[in-house]
N, C-alpha and C positions, 0 to 999 in steps of 0.2 A: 352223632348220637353219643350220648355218655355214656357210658360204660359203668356196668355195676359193680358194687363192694369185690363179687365173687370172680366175676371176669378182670377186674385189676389182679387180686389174688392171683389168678391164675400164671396174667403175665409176668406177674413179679417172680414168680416160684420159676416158671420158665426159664428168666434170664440168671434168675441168678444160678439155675442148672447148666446151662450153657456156659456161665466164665467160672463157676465152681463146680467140676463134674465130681471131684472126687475127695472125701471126708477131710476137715484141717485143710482143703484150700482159701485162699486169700484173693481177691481180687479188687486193683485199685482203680479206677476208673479215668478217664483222660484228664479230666482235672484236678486231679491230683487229690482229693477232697474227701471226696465219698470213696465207702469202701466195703467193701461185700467178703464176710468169710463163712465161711459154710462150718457149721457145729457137728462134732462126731456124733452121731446117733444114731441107735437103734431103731426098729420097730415102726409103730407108726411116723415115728419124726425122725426118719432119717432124711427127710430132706427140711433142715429147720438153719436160718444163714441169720446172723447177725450184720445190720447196716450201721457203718460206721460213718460218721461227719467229723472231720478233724479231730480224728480217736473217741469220740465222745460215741455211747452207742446210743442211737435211733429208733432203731426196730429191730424186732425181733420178729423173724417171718418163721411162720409155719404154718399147715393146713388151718389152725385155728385160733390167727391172728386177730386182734382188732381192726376195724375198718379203721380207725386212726391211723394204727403205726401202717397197715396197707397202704392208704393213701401219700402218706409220709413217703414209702419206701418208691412208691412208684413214681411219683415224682420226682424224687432225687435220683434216682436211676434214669431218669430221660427217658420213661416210658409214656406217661403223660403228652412232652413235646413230642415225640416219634409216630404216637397216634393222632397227633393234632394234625401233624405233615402227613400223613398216610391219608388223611379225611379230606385235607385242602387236595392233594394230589387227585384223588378217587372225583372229588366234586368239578374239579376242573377238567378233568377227563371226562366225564360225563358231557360236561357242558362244551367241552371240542366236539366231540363224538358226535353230539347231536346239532354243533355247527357245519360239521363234516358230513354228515346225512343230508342239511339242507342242501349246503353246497352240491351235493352229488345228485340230488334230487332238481335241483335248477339245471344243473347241465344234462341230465334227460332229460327235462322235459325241452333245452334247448335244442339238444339233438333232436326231438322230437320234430320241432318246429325248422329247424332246417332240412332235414328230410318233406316235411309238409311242403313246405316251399319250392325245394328239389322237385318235387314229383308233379307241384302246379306246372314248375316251369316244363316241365320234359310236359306236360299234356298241352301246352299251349305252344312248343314246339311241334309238335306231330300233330295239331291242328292248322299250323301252318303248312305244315310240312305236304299235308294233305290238300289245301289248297290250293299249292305249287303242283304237286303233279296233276290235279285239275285243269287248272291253266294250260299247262303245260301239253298237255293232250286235247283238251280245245283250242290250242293253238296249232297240233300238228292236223289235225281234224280240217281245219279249215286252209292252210298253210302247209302240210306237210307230203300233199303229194301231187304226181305230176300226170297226167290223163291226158290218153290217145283217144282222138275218136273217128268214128270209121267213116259217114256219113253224115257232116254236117256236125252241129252241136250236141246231138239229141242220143248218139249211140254213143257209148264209152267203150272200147274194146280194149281196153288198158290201164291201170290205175298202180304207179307204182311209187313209194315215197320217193320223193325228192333228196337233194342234198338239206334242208332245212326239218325234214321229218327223220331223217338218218342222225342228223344231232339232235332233235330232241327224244329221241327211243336212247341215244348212248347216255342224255343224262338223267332222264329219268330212273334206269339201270341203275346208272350210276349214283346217283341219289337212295335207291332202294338196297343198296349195297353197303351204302355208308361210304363209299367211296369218295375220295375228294377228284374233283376236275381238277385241270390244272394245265 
């Protein structure tokens, strides 16, 4: 966004407060070129700085400069480039930011999806899991225990699990415990 006549002003006045804080200072800039010195004055213009370009003067800055010598001053002072780099910075951080949001928003919603997945599998385990101890108990049912009878076939006076009903009660247990056989 460009920046108006009043808002250049303002930065201009700014820096050259910053490297001329105090009446009759001088200030030469890195390349050796441009040159900022600040005018003794009173009053309303006590902050009024002469731009210099290989001694020639430039501009003349004070609250009620032209937008010319403004434009002039601020560009020679690399305030122009400085906010150009502030813009490109600010723009591409935005545009990280909001690659970085994607990003972060793909991997919940992966997390999502592996969890989802997680929680199929743990139900299709304990559906199994449930089927085993079915088995398992229809097998000691039929298989698991050992019957005394008194008279013949027909009386049972005894019914007590077997060796093969004894191991399937330890791992069902053991299954129901989480325990491992072994």
């Amino acid at each position: 966004m460009e920046k108006t006549t009043e808002e250049k002003l303002a930065a201009v006045l700014q820096f050259c407060d910053e490297v001329c804080p105090n009446p009759k200072d001088a200030h030469i800039l890195p390349d050796e070129i441009v040159e900022v010195q600040r005018i003794k004055q009173f009053g309303d213009y006590s902050h009024e700085y002469i731009v210099f370009v290989g001694g020639r003067t430039i501009a003349t800055i004070n609250k009620d400069s032209a937008p010319r010598e403004v434009l002039a001053a601020y560009r020679l002072l690399g305030l122009e480039a400085r906010d150009a780099v502030q813009a490109e910075r600010s723009r591409l951080s935005k545009r990280y930011k909001s690659r970085l949001n994607r990003l972060r928003a793909n991997d919940a919603e992966t997390h999502r999806i592996q969890i989802e997945v997680k929680d199929e599998r743990i139900a299709a385990l304990q559906a199994k899991s449930a089927a085993l101890v079915e088995a398992l108990e229809e097998i000691k049912k039929v298989h698991g225990f050992a019957y005394t009878y008194g008279d013949g076939f027909s009386n049972v006076t005894d019914k007590r699990l077997n060796s093969t009903g004894v191991a399937i009660e330890k791992v069902i247990e053991a299954h129901k415990k989480g325990g491992v056989q072994g």
